[in-house]
N, CA, C and O of each residue as an XYZ file, in Angstrom:
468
protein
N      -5.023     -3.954    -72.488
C      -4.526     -3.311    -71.288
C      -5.499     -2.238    -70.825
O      -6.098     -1.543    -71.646
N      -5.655     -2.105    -69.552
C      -6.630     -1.135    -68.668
C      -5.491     -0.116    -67.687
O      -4.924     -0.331    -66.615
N      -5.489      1.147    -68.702
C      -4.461      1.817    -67.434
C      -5.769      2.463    -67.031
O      -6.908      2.417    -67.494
N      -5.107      3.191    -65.825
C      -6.274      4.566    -65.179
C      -4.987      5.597    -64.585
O      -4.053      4.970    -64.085
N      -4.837      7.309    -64.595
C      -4.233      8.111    -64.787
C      -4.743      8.916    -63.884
O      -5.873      9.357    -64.089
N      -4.067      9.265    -62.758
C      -4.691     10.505    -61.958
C      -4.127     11.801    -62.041
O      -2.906     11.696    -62.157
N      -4.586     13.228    -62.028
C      -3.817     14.180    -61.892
C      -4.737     14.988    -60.822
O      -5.546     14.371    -60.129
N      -4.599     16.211    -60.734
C      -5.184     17.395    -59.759
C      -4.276     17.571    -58.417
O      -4.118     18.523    -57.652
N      -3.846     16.500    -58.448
C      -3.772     17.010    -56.805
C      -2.379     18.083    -56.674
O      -1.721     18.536    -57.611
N      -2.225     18.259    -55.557
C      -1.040     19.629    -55.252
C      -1.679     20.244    -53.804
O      -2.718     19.927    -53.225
N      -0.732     21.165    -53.478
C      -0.880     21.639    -51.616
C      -2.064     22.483    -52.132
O      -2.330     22.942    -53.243
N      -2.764     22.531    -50.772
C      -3.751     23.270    -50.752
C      -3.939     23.915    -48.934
O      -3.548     23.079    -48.119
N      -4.458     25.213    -48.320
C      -4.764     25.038    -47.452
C      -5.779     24.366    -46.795
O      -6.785     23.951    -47.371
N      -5.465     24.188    -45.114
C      -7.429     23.881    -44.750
C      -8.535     24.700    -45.114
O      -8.614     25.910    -44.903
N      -9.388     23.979    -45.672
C     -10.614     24.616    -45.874
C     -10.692     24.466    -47.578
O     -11.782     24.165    -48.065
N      -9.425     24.698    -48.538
C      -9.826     24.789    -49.409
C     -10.498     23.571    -50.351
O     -11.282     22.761    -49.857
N     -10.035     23.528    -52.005
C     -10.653     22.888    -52.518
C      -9.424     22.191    -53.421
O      -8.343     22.713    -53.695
N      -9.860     20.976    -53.772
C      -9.049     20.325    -55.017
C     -10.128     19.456    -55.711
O     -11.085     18.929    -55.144
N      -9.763     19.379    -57.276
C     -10.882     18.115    -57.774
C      -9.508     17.473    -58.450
O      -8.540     18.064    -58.929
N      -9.771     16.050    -58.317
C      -9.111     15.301    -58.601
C      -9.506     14.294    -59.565
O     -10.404     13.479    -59.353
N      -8.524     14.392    -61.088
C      -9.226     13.617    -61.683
C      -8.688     11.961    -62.085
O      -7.627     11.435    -61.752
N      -9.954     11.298    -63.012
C      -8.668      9.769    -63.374
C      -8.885      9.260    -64.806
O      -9.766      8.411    -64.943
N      -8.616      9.418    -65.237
C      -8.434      8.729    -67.102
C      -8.431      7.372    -67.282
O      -7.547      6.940    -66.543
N      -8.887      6.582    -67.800
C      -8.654      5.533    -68.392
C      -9.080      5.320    -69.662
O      -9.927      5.791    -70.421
N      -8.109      4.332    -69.679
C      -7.612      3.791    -71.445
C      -8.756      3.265    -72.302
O      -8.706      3.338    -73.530
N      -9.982      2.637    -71.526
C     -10.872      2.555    -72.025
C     -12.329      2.825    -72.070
O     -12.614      3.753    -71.312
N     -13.141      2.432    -72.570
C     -14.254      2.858    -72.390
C     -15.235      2.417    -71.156
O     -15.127      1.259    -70.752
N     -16.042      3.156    -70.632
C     -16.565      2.734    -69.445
C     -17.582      1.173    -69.325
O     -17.793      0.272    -68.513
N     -18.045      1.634    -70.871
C     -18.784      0.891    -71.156
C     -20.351      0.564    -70.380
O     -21.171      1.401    -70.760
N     -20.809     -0.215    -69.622
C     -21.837      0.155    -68.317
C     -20.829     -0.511    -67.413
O     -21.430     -1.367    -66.763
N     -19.599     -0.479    -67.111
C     -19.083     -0.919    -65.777
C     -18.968      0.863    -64.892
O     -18.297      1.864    -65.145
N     -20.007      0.531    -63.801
C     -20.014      2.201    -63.023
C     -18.997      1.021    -61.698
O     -18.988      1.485    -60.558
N     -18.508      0.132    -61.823
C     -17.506      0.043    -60.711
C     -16.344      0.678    -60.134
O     -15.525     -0.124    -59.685
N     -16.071      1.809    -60.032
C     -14.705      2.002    -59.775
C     -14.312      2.894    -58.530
O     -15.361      2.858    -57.888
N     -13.510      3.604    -57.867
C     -13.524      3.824    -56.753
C     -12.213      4.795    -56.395
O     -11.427      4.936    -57.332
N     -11.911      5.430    -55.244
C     -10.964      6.337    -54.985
C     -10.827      5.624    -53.877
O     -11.730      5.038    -53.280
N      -9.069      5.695    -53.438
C      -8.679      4.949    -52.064
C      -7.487      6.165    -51.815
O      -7.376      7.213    -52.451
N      -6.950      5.859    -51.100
C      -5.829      6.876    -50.242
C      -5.470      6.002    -49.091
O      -5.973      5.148    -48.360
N      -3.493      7.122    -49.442
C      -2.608      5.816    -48.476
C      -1.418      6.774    -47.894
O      -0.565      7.241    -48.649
N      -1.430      7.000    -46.635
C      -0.240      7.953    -46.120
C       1.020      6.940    -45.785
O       0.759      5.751    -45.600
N       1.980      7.265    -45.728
C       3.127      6.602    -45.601
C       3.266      6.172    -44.000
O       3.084      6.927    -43.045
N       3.810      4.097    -43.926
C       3.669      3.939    -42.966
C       1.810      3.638    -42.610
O       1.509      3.159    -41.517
N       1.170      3.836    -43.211
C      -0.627      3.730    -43.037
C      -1.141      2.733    -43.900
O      -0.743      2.627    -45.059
N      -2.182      1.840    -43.301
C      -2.868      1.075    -44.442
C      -3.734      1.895    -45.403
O      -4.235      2.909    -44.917
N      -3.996      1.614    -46.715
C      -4.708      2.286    -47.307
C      -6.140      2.013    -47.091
O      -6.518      1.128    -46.324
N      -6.770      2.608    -47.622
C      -8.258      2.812    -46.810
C      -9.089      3.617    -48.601
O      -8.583      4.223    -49.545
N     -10.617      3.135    -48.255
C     -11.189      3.697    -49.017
C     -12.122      4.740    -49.065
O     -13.026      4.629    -48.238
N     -12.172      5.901    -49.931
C     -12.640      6.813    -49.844
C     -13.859      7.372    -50.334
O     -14.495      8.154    -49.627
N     -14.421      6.900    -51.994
C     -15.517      6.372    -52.359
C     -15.393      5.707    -52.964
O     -14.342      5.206    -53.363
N     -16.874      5.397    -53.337
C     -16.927      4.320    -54.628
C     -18.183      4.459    -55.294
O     -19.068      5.045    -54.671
N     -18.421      4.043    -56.408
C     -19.620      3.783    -57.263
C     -20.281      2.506    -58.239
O     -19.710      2.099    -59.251
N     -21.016      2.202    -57.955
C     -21.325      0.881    -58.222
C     -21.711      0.413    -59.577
O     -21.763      1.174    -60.543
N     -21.954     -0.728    -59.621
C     -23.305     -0.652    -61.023
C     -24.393     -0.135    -61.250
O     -24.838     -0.102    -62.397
N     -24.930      0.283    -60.397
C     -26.098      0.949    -60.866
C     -25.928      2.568    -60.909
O     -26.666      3.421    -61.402
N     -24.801      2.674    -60.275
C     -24.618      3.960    -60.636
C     -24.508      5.193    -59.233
O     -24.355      6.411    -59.322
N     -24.628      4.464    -58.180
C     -24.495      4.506    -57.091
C     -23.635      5.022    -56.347
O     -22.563      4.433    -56.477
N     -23.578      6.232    -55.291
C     -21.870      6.345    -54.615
C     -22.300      6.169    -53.125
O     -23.451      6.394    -52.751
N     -21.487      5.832    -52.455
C     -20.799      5.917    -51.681
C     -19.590      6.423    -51.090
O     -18.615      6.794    -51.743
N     -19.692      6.429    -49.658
C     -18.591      7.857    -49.222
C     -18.225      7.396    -47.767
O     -19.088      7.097    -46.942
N     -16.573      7.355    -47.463
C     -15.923      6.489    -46.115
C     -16.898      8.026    -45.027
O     -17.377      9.068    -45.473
N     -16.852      7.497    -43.512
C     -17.630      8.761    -42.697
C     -16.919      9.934    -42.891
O     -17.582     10.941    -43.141
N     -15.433     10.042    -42.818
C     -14.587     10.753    -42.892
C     -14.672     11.704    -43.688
O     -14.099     12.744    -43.361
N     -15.422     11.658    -45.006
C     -15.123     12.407    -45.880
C     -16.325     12.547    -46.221
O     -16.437     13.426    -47.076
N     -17.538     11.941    -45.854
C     -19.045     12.584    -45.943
C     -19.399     13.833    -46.100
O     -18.856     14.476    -45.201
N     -20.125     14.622    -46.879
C     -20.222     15.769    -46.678
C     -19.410     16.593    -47.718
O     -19.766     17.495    -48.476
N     -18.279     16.031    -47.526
C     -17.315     17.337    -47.858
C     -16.819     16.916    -49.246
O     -16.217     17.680    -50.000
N     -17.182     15.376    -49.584
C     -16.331     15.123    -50.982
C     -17.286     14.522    -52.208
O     -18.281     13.917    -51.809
N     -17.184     14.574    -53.045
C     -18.166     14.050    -54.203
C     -17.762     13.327    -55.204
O     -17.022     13.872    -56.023
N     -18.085     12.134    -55.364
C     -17.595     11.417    -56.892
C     -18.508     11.491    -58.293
O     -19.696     11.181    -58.384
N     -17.952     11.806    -58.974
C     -18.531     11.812    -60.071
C     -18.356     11.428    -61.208
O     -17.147     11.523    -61.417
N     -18.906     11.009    -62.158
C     -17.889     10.073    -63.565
C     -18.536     11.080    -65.114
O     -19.627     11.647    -65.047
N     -18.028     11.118    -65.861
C     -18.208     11.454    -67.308
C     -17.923     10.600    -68.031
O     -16.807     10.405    -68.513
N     -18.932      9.955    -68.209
C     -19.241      8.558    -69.217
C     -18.530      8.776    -70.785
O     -17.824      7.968    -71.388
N     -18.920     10.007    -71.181
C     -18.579     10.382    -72.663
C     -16.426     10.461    -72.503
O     -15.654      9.780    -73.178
N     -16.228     10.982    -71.958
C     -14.809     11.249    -71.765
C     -13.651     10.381    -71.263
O     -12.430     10.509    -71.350
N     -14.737      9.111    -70.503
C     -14.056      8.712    -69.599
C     -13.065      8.944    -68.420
O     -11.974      8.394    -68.265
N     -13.523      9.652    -67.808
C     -12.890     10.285    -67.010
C     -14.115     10.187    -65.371
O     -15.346     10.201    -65.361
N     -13.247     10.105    -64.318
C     -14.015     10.077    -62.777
C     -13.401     10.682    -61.723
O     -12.381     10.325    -61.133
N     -14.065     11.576    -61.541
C     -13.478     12.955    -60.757
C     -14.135     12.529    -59.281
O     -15.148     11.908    -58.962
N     -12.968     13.225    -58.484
C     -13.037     13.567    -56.606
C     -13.354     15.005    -56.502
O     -12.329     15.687    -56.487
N     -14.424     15.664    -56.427
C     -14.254     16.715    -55.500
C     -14.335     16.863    -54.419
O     -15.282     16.549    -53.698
N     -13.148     17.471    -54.071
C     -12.625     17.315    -52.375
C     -13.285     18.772    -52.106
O     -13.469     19.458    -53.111
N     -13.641     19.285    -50.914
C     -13.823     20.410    -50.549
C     -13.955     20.606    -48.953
O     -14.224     19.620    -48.268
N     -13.787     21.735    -48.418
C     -13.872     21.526    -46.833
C     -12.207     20.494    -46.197
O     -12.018     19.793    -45.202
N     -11.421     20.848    -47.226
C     -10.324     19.769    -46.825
C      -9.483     20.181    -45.399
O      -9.481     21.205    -44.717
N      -8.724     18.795    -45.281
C      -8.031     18.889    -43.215
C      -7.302     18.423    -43.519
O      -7.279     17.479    -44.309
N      -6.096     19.156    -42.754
C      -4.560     18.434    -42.792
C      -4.643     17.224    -42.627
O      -3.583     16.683    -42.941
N      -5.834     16.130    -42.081
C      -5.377     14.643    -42.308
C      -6.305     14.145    -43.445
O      -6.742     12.995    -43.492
N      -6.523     14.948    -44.204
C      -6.845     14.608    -46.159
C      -5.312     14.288    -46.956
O      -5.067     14.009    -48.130
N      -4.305     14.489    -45.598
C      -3.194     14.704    -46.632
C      -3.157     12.883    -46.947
O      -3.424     11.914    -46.236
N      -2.732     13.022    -48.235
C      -2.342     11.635    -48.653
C      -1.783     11.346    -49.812
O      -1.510     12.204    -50.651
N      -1.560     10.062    -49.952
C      -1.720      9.923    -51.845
C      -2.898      9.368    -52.395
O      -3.136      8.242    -51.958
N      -3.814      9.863    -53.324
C      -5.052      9.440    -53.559
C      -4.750      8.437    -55.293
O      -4.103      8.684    -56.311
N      -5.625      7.289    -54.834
C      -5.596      6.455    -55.860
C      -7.289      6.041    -56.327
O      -8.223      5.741    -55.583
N      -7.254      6.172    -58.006
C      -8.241      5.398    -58.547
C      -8.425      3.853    -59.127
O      -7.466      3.341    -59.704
N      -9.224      3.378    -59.025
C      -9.065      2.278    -58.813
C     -10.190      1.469    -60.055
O     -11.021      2.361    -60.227
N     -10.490      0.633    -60.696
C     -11.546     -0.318    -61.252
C     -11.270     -1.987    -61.130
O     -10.293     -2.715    -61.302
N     -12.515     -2.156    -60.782
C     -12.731     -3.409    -61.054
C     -13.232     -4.252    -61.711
O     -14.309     -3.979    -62.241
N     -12.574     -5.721    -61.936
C     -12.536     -6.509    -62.648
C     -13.776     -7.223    -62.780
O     -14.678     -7.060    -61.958
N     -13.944     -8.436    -64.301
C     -15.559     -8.601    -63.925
C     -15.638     -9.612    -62.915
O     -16.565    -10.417    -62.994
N     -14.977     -9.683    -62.164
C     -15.253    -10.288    -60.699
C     -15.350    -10.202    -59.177
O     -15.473    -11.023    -58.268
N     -15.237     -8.738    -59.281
C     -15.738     -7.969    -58.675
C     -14.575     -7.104    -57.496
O     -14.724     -6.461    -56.457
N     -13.637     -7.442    -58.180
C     -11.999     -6.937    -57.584
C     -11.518     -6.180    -57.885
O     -11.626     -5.937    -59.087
N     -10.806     -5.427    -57.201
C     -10.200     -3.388    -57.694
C      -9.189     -4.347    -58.197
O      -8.649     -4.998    -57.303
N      -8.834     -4.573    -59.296
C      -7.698     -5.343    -60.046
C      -6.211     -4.149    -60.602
O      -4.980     -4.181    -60.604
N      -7.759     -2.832    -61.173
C      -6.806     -1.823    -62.125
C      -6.483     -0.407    -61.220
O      -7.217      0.534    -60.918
N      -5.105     -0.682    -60.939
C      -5.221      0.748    -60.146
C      -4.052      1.871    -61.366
O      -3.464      1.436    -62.356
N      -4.027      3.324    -60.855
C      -3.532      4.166    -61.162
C      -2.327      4.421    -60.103
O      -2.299      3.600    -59.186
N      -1.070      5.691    -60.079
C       0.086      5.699    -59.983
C      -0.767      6.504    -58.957
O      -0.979      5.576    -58.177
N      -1.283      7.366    -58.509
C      -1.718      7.954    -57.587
C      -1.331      9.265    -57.788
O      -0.580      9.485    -58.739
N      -1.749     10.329    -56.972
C      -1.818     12.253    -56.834
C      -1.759     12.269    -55.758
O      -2.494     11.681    -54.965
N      -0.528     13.210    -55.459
C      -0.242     13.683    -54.188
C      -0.438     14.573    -53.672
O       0.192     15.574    -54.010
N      -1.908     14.694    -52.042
C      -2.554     15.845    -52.052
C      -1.497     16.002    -50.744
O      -0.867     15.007    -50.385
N      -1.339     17.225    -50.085
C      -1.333     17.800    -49.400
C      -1.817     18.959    -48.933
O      -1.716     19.980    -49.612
N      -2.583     18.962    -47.353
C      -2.785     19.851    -46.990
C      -2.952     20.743    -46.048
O      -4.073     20.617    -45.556
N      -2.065     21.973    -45.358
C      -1.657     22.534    -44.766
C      -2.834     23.701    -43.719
O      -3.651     24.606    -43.885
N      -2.109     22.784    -42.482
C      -3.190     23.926    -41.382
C      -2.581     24.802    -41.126
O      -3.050     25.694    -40.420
C-alpha cells in the first residue's frame, strides 16, 4: 500500500505564508514524480505543481513566483511553500504520486487552506 498524508494548511491572511507538507508510506526511491493539485467546491480541480524524474518542477501561471516545491528524499516527505498568498489560493490542496505508468494513481485526503482578504 502507497498512502501520502498532508498537513500545514489553516487560515492565513493575504499576503501571508503557509508550507504545506505530504508524507508517504514509502520510500521515494528515484521516483521524483509527484505533484500538488487543488480543488474548491463546485470547481474542477486543477494542478498546481509538479516534479518529474529528473528532478524537475514545474509551476501552474497562477502560482509562479509565489510558490515552491520541494522534496526531502531522506524523510520522505514533499513540501508546498506557498507565499505571497490571495483569497483565490483558497482551496483544498492535494498531493498526489504516480504510478509506474505514468498516472497520479496515489492521492492524499487533502489540507484545507484558507485565505482571507
Amino acid at each position: 500500500q502507497v498512502q501520502l498524508v498532508e498537513s500545514g494548511g489553516g487560515s492565513v491572511q493575504a499576503g501571508g505564508s503557509l508550507r504545506l507538507s505530504c508524507t508517504i508510506s514509502v520510500s521515494f526511491g528515484n521516483d521524483y514524480c509527484m505533484g500538488w493539485f487543488r480543488q474548491t467546491p463546485g470547481k474542477e480541480r486543477e494542478g498546481v505543481a509538479g516534479i518529474d524524474s529528473n528532478g524537475g518542477t514545474s509551476y501552474a501561471d497562477f502560482v509562479k513566483g509565489r510558490f515552491t516545491l520541494s522534496r526531502d528524499n531522506t524523510k520522505n516527505v514533499m513540501y508546498l511553500q506557498m507565499n505571497r498568498l490571495k483569497s483565490e489560493d483558497t482551496a483544498r490542496y492535494y498531493c498526489a504520486k504516480k504510478d509506474g505508468l505514468g498516472t497520479f494513481r496515489y492521492w492524499g485526503q487533502g489540507t484545507q487552506v484558507t485565505v482571507s482578504s
